[in-house]
C-alpha positions in Angstrom: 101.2 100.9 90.0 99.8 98.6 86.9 99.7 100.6 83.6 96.8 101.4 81.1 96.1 101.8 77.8 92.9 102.8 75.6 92.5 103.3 71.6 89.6 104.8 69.4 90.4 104.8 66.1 89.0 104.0 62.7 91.9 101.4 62.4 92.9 98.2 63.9 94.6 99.4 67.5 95.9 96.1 68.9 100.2 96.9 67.8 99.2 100.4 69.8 98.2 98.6 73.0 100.5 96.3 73.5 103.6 98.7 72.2 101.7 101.1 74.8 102.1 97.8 77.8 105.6 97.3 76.4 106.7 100.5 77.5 104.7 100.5 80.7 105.4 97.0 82.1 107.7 98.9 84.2 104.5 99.6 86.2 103.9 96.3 86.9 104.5 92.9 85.0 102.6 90.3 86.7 100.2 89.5 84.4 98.7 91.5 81.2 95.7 91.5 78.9 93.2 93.6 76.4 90.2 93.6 75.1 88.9 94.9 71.8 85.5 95.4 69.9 85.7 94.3 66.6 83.0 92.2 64.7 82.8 89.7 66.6 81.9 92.0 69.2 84.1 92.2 72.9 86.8 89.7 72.5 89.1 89.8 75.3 92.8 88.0 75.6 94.8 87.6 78.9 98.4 86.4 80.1 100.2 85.5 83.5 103.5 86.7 83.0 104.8 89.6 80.8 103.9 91.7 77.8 105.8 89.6 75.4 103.5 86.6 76.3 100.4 88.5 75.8 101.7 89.8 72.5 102.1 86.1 71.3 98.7 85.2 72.7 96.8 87.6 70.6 99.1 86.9 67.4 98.1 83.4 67.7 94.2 84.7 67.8 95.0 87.2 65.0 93.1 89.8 67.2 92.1 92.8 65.9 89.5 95.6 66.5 89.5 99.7 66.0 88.7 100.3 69.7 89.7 98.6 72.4 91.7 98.5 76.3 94.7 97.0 77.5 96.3 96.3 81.3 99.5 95.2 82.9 99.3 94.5 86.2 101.3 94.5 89.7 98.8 92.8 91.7 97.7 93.9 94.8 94.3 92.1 95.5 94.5 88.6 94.4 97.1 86.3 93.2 99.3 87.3 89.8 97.6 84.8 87.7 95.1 84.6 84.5 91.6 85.3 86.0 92.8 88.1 87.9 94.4 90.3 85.0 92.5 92.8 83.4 90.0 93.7 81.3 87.2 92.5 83.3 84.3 91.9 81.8 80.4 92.8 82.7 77.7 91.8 80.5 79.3 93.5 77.4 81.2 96.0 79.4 85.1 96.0 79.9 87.4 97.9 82.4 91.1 98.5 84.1 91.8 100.1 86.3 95.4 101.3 87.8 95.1 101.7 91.5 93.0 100.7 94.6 89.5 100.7 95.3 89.2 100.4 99.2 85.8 100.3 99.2 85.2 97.0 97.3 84.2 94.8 100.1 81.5 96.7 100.5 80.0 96.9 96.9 81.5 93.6 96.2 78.7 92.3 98.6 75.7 94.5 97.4 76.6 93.5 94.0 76.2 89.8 94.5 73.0 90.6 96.5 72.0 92.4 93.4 72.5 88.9 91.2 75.9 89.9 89.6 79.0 86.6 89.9 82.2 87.2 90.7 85.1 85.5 88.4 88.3 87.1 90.0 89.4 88.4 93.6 90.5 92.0 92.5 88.6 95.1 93.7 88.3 96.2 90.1 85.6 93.9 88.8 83.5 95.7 91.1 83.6 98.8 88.6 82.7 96.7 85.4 79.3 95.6 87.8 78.8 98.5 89.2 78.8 100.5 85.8 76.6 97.5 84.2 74.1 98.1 87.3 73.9 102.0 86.6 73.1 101.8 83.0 69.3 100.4 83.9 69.3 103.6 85.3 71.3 105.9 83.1 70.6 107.6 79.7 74.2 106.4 78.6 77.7 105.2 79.3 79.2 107.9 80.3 76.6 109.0 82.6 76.7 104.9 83.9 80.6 105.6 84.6 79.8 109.3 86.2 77.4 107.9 88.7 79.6 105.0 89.1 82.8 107.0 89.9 80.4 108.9 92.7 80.9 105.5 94.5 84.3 104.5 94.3 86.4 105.2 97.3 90.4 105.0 96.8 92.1 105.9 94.1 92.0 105.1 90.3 92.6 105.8 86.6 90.1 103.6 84.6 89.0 103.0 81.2 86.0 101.2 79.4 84.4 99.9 76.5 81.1 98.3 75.8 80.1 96.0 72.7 77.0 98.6 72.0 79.4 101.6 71.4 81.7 100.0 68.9 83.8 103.7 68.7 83.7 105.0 72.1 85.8 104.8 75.2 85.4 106.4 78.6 88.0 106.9 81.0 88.2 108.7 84.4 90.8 109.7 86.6 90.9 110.1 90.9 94.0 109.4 92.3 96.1 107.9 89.9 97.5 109.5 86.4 96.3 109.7 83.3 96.9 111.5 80.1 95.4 111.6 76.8 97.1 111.5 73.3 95.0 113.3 70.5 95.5 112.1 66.4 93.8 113.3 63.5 92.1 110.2 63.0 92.3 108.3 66.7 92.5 109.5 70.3 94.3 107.8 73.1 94.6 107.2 76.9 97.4 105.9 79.0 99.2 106.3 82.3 102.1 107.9 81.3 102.8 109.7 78.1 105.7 107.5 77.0 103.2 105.0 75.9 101.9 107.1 73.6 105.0 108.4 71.9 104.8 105.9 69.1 101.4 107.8 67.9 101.4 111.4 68.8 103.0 113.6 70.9 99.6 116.4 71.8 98.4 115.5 75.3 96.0 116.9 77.8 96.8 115.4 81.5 93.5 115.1 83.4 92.9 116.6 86.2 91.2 114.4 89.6 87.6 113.9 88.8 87.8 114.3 85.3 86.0 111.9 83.3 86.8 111.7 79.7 84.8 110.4 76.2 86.7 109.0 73.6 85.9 108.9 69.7 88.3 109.1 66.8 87.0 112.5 66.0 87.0 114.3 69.4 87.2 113.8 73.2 84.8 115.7 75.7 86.1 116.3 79.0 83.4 116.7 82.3 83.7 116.1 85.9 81.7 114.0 87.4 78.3 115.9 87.7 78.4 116.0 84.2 79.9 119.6 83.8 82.0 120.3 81.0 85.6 121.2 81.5 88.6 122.2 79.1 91.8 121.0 79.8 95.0 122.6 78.2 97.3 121.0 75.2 100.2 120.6 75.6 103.2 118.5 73.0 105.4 116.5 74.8 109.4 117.4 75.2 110.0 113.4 75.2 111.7 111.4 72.6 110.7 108.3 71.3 114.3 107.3 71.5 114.3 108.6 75.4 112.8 105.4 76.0 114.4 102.8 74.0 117.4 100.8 75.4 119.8 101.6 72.6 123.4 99.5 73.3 122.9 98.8 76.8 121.9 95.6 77.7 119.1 96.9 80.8 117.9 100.2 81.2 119.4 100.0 85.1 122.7 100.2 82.8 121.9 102.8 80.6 120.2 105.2 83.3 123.6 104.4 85.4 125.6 105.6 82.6 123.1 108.5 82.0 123.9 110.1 85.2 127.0 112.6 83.6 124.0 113.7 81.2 121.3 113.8 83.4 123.4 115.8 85.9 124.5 118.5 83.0 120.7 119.3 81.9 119.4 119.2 86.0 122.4 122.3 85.9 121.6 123.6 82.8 121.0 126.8 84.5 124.2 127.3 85.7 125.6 128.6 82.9 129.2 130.2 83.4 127.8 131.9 86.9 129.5 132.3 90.1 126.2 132.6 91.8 122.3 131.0 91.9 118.9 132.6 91.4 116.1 131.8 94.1 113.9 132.3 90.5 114.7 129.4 89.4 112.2 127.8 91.8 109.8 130.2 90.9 108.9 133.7 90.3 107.6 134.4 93.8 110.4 131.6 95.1 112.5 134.5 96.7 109.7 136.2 98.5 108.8 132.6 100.0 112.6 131.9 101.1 112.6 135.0 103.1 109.0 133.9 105.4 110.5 130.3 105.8 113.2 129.5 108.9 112.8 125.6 108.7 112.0 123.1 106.3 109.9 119.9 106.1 110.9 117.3 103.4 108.6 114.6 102.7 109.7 111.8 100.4 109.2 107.9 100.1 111.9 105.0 99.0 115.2 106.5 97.2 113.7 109.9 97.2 113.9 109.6 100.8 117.3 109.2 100.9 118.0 111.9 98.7 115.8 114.0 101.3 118.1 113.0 104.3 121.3 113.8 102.7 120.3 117.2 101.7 119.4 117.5 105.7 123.1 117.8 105.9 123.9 120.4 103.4 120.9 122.4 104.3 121.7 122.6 108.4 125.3 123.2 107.3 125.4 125.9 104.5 122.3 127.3 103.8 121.8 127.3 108.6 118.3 125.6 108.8 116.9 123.0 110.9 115.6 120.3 108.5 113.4 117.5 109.5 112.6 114.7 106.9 109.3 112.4 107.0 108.7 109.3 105.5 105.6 110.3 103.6 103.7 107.2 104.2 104.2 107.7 107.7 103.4 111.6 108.1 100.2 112.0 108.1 99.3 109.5 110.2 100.7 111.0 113.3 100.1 113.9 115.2 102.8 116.7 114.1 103.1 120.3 115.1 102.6 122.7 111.9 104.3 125.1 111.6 103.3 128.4 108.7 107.2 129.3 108.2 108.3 126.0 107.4 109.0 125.1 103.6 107.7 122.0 102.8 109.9 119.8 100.2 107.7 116.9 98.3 110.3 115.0 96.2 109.2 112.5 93.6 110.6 110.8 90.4 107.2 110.6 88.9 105.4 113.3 90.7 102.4 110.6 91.3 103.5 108.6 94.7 100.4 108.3 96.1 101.5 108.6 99.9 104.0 111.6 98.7 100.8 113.3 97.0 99.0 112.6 100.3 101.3 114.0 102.6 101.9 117.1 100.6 98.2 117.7 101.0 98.0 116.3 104.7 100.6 119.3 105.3 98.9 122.5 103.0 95.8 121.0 104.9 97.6 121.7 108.3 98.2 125.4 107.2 102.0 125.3 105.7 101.0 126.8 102.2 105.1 127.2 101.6 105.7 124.2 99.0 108.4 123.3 96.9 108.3 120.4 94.7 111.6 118.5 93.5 110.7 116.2 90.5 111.3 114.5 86.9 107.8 114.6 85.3 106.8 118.8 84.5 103.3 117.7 84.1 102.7 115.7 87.5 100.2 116.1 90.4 102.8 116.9 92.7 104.4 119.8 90.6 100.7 120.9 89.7 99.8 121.0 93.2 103.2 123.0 94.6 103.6 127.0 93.7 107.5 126.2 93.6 109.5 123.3 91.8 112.4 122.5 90.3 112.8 119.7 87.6 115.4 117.4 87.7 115.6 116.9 83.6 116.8 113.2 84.0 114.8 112.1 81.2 112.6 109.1 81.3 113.7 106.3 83.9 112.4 102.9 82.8 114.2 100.9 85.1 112.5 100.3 88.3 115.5 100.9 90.6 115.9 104.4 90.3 119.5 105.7 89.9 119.9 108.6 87.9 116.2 110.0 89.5 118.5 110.1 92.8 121.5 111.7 91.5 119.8 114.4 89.5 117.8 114.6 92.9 120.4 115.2 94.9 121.8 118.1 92.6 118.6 119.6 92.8 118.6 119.9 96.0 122.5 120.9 96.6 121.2 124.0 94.1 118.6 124.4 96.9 120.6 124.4 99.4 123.1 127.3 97.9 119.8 129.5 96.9 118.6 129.4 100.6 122.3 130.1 102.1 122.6 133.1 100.0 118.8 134.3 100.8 119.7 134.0 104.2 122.8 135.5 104.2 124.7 132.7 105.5 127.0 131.8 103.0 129.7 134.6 101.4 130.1 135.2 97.9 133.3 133.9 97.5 132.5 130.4 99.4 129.2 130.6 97.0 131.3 130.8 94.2 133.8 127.9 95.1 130.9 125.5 95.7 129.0 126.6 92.3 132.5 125.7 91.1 132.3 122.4 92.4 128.8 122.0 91.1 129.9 122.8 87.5 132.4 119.6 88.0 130.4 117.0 88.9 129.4 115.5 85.9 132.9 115.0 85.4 133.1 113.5 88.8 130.3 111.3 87.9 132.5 110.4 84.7 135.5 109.4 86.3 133.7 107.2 88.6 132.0 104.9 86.4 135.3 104.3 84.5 135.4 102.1 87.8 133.1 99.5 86.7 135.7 97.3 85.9 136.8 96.6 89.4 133.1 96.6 90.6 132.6 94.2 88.6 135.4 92.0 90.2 133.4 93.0 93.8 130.3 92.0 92.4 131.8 88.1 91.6 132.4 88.1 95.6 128.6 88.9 96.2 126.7 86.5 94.2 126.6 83.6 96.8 126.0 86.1 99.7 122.9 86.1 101.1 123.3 88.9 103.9 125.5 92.7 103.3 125.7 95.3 105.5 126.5 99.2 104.4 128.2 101.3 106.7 128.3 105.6 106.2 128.7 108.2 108.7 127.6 111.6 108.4 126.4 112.7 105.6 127.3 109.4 103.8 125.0 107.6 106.0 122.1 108.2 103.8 124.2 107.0 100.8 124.9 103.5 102.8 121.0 103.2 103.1 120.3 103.8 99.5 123.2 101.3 98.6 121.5 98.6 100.8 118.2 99.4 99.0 119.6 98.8 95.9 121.1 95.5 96.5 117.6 94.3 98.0 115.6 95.5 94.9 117.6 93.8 92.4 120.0 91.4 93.9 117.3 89.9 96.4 120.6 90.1 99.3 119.1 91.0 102.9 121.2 94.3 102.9 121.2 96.8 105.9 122.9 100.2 106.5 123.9 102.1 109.3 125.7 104.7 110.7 129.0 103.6 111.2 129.1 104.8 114.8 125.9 102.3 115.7 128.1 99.0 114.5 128.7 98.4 118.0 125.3 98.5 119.6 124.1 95.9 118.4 124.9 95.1 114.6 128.4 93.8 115.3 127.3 90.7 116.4 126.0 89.8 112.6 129.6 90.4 111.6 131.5 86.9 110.5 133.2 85.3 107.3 130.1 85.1 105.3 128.8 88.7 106.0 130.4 91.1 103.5 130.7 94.7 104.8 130.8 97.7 102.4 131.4 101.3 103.5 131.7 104.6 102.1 135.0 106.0 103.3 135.3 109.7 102.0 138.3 112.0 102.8 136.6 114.1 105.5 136.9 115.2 108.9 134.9 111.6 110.0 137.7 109.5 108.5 139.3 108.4 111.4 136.3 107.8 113.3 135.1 105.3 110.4 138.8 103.3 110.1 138.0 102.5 113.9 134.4 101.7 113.0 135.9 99.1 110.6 138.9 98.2 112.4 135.9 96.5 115.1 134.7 94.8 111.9 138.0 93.5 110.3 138.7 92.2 114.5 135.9 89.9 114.2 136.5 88.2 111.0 134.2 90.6 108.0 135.1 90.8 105.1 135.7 94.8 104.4 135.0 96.6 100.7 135.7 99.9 101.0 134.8 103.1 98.4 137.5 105.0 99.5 138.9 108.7 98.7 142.3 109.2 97.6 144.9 109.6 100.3 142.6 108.2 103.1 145.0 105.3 103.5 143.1 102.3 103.4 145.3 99.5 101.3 143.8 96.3 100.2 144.7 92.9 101.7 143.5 89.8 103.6 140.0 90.8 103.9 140.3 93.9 102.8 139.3 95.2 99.6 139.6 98.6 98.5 138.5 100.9 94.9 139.8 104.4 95.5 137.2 106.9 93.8 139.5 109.1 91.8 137.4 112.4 92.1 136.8 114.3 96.0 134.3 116.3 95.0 134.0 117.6 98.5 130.4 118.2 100.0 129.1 116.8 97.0 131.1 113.9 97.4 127.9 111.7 98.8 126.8 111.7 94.9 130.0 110.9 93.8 130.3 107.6 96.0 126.5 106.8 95.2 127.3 105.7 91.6 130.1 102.7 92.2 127.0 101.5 94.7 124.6 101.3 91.8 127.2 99.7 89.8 127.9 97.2 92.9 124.3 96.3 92.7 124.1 96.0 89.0 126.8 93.5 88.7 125.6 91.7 91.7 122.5 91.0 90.4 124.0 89.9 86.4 126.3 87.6 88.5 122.6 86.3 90.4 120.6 85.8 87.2 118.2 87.9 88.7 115.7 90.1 86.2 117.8 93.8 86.9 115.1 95.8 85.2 111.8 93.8 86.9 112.5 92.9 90.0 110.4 90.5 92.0 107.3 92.5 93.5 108.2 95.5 92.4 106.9 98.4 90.2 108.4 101.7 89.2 106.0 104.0 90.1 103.7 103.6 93.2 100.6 105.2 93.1 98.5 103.0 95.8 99.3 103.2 99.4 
């Protein structure tokens, strides 16, 4: 989580840091700071709370300085508060760090046998000491940081100044991302490229072990034996505008009403075909769909979900068996590998640290077959996959992901049809209809959120609720769980899902006046099974909301309320009835005065285990 930012330039740098925080505090916003070197050497400001506090703080100082570092945090060791936020400071040395040094226990306590005083309970101070201890030893910073860097188990993306190199900055990468932004006259670092857009858009992603030296003039990239290395250039595809917040009044709104968008450019491939290309994973994608006959998908949080309801669409079209992992989970247990299985990593950012890990854990285990399904191009997880598909949903500030999901799903619906016509267990003209029904769901998507309306109406009923339950069945199951997940992130509401078919072992008895219960209620061959599920609910006293197809039946009254979805967009009708959830959970949360875009405890991209 947490987001960094580093400037070398021959001008003042402070508007670039904290514009840079401003567009990552969805990283992590609970507590900020930066330090700088300017004549009066390392001056360093810090804030509990958000960016926009910070930013006051150092207008009130008048801070300014050439080169200089910046941090905003989602803590994990110690307490969001003012001694804890980053830079911290050694002897004329400053660092952050985005991610977690497990390690620190241990060279927390040789450090303060070696003289050196604590002043915060993070594990990153121990990197500002433990570089200050190696430069005795070393012929200069950067080799202080290489030897340093040798040490530090866990994962990290740092970056460093020092009062004695008023125009340098060194930052190194293990673990967690990092990119640099090259100008004429200034060079840059941050976590993700978007907070770099206001200055340039050339950047080099580093690579794990990469540690880099920062001037104005040049950077030189080495690992960390001190060997040089060349990374590629690349300019960056994003707009500035991408990730502004334009009319809307969150991002969670804007992304929501992206989805139509988002969907058309994750298809753009489609064209006017009747068919799909296995090439579109990759050149050697067809080859590799032809040795696989089962598939492991590994996925954390919201990708997750979009990983279990493709598990329906791939054991029913494309004929595989399909088992889904939560990737934290994975590689800590004893599973069977197995060469002909096609491992799916799915990812928003392509940097989820237990995703990234499991991918590995399973290459490791001797399943060289992997696919990755993801938003970033440039990402560790699509670097370190021979196949992947790009879900071209553009940036997604806000930290519960919705259009990430949608585009997602897609994705792997596309998958799905490539496999079933590799295998030969589809026919052309049932590929064609469902390519068909592909190339309409944007305009499903459309006709859904002219909904919001009565959502909005729901969402009134909600606000003084502090318990929901989702119901699904079948391959709407997975879309009740990701509708409970979004109410928790944003609304704070206890929320559970299940499969409608479990309500009576054992969930029924949380059923009364004050427990609202919202289910999915496509038009499909599960229907009547799920009007009996709620019928048990409706006999003890819930309160029913139902998302309901057209002609399904179900008629609002005492108890009962009901939003038909206008559009059956048959087997992709689970991302169809995802997007009133969203907007359930949006509305909720307006209605709560809860912060939709920075929720409580949260960051957007998790890269720490």
């Amino acid at each position: 989580m947490c987001g960094i930012v580093v400037a070398v330039a021959r001008k003042t740098i402070v508007s670039v840091l904290l514009e840079g925080l401003r567009k990552l505090e969805y990283r992590g916003y609970d507590s900020a700071g930066v330090a700088v070197l300017n004549g009066d050497g390392l001056v360093r400001v810090r804030s509990a709370g958000r960016v926009a506090d910070l930013t006051a703080e150092t207008e009130k100082q008048h801070l300014t300085g050439e080169t200089g570092i910046a941090h905003t945090r989602w803590a994990t060791h110690g307490a969001p508060c003012e001694r804890n936020a980053h830079p911290h400071i050694s002897n004329g040395l400053a660092v952050v760090h985005n991610g977690i040094i497990e390690n620190h226990e241990a060279l927390r306590a040789e450090l303060k046998a070696a003289g050196y005083e604590f002043t915060s309970d993070t594990d990153t101070e121990v990197i500002a000491h433990l570089v200050h201890q190696n430069l005795a030893g070393s012929p200069d910073l950067v080799s202080a940081v290489r030897a340093a860097c040798t040490r530090l188990i866990g994962a990290y993306a740092i970056g460093i100044i020092q009062q004695d190199n008023p125009h340098t900055a060194i930052v190194a990468r293990e673990g967690s991302p990092l990119v640099l932004g090259l100008a004429d006259d200034a060079n840059y670092a941050a976590s993700d490229t978007a907070a770099l857009l206001q200055v340039t858009r050339r950047m080099v992603y580093l690579e794990n072990g990469d540690v880099a030296v920062l001037t104005p003039g040049r950077i030189d990239i080495t690992r960390q034996d001190g060997t040089p290395v060349t990374r590629e250039e690349t300019e960056s595809q994003l707009s500035a505008d991408a990730v502004e917040l334009g009319p809307y009044a969150h991002y969670m709104q804007k992304e929501i009403f992206e989805q139509p968008g988002a969907v058309i450019n994750t298809l753009d491939m489609l064209g006017s075909t009747q068919t799909v290309q296995a090439g579109w994973f990759g050149a050697k994608a067809e080859d590799t769909f032809k040795a696989i006959d089962r598939i492991l998908i590994l996925a954390c949080g919201t990708s997750y979900h979009a990983g279990l309801t493709a598990r329906y669409w791939l054991e029913s079209i494309a004929k595989l068996p399909v088992t889904v992992e939560v990737a934290s989970e994975y590689r800590y247990r004893d599973s069977v590998p197995d060469p002909r299985t096609l491992v799916i990593a799915i990812s928003q950012s392509g940097e989820t640290a237990d995703t990234l890990a499991a991918l590995k854990h399973a290459q490791d285990l001797g399943m060289p077959h992997t696919l990755a399904i993801c938003n970033v191009p440039e990402s560790a997880i699509v670097r370190a996959c021979p196949l992947r598909f790009l879900t071209h949903a553009g940036p997604e500030i806000g930290v519960a992901s919705t259009k990430a999901f949608t585009t997602q799903l897609a994705a792997l619906y596309v998958l799905t049809l490539v496999l079933a016509k590799v295998k030969g267990s589809i026919s052309p003209d049932h590929l064609a209809n469902l390519v068909h029904d592909l190339r309409h769901l944007p305009a499903a998507i459309t006709s859904v959120l002219e909904l919001e309306p009565q959502i909005k109406d729901w969402a009134q009923k909600f606000a003084d609720k502090h318990h929901a339950l989702f119901l699904g069945r079948g391959v709407h199951y997975p879309i009740a769980l990701e509708g409970a997940l979004k109410l928790k992130e944003i609304t704070y509401i206890h929320a559970e899902a299940y499969a409608a078919g479990e309500l009576k072992h054992g969930p029924l008895a949380l059923v009364d006046k004050d427990m609202p219960v919202i289910s999915v209620a496509p038009n499909n061959q599960l229907l009547e099974k799920l009007k009996s599920n709620l019928q048990e609910v409706k006999a003890r006293g819930g309160e029913l909301f139902v998302l309901a197809d057209a002609n399904t039946g179900f008629k609002s009254e005492d108890g009962v309320h009901v939003i038909t979805v206008p559009d059956h967009a048959g087997s992709l009708s689970p991302i169809v009835h995802t997007v009133p959830l969203q907007l359930l959970s949006y509305h909720t949360a307006l209605a709560k005065g809860t912060d939709v875009d920075k929720p409580r405890n949260l960051a957007k991209s998790v890269t720490v285990e």
